[in-house]
C-alpha positions in Angstrom: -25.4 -0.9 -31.2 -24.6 -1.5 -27.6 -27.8 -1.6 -25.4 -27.0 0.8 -22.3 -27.5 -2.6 -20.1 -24.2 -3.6 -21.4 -21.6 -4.0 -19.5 -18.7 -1.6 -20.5 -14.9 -3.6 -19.8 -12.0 -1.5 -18.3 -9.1 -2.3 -19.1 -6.2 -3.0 -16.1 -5.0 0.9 -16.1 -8.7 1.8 -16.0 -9.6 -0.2 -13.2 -6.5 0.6 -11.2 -7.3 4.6 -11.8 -10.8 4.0 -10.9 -9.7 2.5 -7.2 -7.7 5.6 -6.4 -10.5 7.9 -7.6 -12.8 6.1 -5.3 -9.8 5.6 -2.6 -9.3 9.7 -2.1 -12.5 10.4 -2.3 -13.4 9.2 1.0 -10.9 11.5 2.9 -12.0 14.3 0.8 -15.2 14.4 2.3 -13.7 13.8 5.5 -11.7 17.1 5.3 -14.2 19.1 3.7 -16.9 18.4 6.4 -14.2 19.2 9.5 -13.7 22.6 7.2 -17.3 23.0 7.4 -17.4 22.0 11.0 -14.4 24.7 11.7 -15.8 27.2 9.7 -19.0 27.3 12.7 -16.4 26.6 15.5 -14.5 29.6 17.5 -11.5 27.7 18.0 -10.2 24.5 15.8 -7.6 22.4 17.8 -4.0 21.4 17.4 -5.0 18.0 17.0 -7.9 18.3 14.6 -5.4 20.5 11.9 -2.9 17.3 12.6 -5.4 15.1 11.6 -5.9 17.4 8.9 -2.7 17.1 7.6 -2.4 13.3 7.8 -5.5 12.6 5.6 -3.6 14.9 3.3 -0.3 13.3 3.0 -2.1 9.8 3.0 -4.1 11.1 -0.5 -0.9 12.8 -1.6 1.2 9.5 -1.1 -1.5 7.7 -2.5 -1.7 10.3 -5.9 2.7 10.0 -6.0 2.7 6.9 -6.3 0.2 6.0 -9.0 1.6 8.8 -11.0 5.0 7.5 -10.3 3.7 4.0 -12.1 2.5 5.4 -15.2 6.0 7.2 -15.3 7.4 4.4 -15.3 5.8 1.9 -17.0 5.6 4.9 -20.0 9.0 4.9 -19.6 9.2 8.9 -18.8 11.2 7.8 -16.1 13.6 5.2 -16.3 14.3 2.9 -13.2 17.4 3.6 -10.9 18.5 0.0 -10.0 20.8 0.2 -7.3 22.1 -1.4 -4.1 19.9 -1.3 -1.2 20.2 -2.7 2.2 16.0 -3.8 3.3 16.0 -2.8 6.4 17.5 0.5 6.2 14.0 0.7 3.7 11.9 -0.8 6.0 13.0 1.8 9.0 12.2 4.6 6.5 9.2 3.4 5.3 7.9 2.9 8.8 8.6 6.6 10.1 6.9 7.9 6.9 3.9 5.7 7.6 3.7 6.1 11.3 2.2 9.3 11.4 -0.8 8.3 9.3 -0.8 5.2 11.5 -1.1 7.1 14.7 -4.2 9.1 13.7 -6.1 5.3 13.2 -5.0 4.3 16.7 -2.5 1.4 14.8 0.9 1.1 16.0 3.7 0.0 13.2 5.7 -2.5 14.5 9.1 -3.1 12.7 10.9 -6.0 12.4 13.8 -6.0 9.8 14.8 -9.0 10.3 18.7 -10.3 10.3 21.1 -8.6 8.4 21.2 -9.7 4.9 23.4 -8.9 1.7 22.1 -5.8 -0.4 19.1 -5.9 -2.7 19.0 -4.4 -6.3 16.3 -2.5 -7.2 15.1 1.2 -7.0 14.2 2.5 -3.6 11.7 5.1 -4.5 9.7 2.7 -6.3 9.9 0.0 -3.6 9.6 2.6 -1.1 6.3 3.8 -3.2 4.8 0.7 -3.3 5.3 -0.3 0.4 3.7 2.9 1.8 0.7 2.2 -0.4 0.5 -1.2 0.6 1.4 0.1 4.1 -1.8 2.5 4.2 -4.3 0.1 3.8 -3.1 -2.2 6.0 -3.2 0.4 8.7 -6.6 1.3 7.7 -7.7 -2.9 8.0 -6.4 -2.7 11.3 -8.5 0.0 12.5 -11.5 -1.2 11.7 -11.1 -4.6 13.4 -10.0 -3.4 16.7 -8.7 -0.7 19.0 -4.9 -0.5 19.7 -4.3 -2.7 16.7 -0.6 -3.1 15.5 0.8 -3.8 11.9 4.3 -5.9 11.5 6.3 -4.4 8.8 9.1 -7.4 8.1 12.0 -8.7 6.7 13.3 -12.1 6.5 15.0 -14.5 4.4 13.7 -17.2 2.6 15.2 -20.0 0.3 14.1 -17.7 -2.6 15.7 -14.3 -1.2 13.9 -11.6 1.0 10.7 -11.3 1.9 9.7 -7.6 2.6 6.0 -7.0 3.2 3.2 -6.7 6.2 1.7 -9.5 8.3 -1.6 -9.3 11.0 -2.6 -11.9 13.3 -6.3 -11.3 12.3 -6.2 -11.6 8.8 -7.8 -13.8 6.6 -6.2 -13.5 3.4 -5.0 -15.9 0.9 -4.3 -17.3 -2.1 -7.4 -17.8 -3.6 -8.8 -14.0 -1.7 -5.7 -12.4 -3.8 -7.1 -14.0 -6.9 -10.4 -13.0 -6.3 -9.4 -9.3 -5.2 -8.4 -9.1 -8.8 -11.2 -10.5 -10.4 -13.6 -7.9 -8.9 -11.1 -5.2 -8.9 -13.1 -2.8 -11.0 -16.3 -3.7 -10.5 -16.9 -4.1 -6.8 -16.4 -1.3 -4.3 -14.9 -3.1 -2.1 -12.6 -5.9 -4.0 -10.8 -7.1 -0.8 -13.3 -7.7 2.1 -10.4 -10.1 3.3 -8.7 -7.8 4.1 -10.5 -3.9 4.4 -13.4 -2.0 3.3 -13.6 0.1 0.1 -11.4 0.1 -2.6 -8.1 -1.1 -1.2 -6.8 1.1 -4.3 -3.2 0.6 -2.4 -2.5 -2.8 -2.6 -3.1 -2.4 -6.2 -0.9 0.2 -7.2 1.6 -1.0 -4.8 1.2 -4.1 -6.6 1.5 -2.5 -9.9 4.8 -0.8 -9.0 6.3 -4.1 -8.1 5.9 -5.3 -11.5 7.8 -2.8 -12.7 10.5 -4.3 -10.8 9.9 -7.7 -12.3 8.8 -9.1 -8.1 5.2 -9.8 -7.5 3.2 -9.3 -4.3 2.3 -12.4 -2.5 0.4 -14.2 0.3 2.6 -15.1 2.6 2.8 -16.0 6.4 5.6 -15.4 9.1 5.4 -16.0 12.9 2.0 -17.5 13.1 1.1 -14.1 11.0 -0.4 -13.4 7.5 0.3 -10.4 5.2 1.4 -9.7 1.7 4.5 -9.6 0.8 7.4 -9.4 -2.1 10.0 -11.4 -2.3 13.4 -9.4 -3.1 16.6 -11.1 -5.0 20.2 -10.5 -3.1 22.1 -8.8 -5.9 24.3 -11.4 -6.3 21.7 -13.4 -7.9 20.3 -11.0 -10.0 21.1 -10.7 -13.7 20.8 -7.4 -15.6 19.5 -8.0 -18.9 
């Protein structure tokens, strides 16, 4: 019999649902104590129903696109591999995130890098995982300083194009990835590298990336580090 000491293993699907439990819990208490705080006001301001809304859509994104991997991965819906230009991706992914952005003082600050030939892939899934990354990033970036910016970037590498977000005050790396998923699970806050809490976004985002068979990465651009995937021109992907 298992003594209740024991230390129970979750399994990779476990862990990730845990993190976004965990992850929208925090603004749920946020909103529920400026409903409280409204409820004994006369008045509640344009701005505090706009901040309102953005911890909402944040969760909501957050929700979409975790439910969006088990749909895929169970195969309930199949991937749309198609011809994408990045930074046509990147400039939508950056108006989505920019009002979430705006309500943590963080400024998104796109760089799509040169024009380069069409990806393949399937944009709502990319798109999914990038404003999930995207979101915690932003939230990093709040709590190290006022009037903090994010990069969201392209550019191209000897190994295709490299789409992801960069910081001049981060500390991450290889070996912090590798340990971020070690503890993933069983620490609350899995990647003090790089933000407080669960950081339940760079895990799903990561997730959803392997369902397009690219990884998410340490990497470093203009004296700047970030995480990152790296995409394949379509000419030099093969369908199997």
């Amino acid at each position: 019999m298992r003594q209740s000491g024991d230390q129970v293993q979750l399994s990779e699907e476990q862990k990730l649902f845990l993190g976004v439990v965990e992850q929208i819990s925090r603004p749920l208490v946020t909103i529920s104590r400026m409903s409280e705080l409204a409820l004994t006001s006369e008045c509640t301001t344009t701005d505090q129903w706009q901040i309102v809304q953005s911890i909402i859509n944040a969760s909501l994104q957050l929700v979409e696109s975790y439910s969006l991997n088990l749909r895929v991965r169970g195969k309930l819906t199949p991937l749309n591999l198609e011809p994408i230009t990045v930074s046509a991706l990147l400039y939508d992914t950056a108006e989505r995130l920019n009002p979430f952005a705006k309500q943590y003082g963080v400024e998104i600050e796109l760089e799509p890098g040169p024009r380069a030939q069409p990806v393949i892939t399937d944009k709502v899934v990319l798109q999914s995982a990038l404003e999930s990354l995207g979101q915690v990033f932003v939230m990093a970036q709040a709590e190290v300083e006022r009037h903090a910016y994010v990069r969201l970037g392209a550019h191209r590498s000897a190994h295709g194009v490299v789409a992801g977000y960069y910081t001049a005050s981060s500390t991450l790396g290889v070996d912090s990835l590798r340990r971020a998923h070690a503890m993933q699970g069983t620490a609350r806050q899995p990647f003090q590298q790089l933000v407080n809490g669960p950081a339940a976004g760079v895990f799903v985002a990561e997730s959803l990336l392997q369902t397009l068979s690219v990884h998410l990465h340490v990497a470093k651009y203009h004296n700047m580090t970030g995480l990152a995937t790296t995409l394949l021109p379509s000419q030099q992907l093969q369908l199997v």
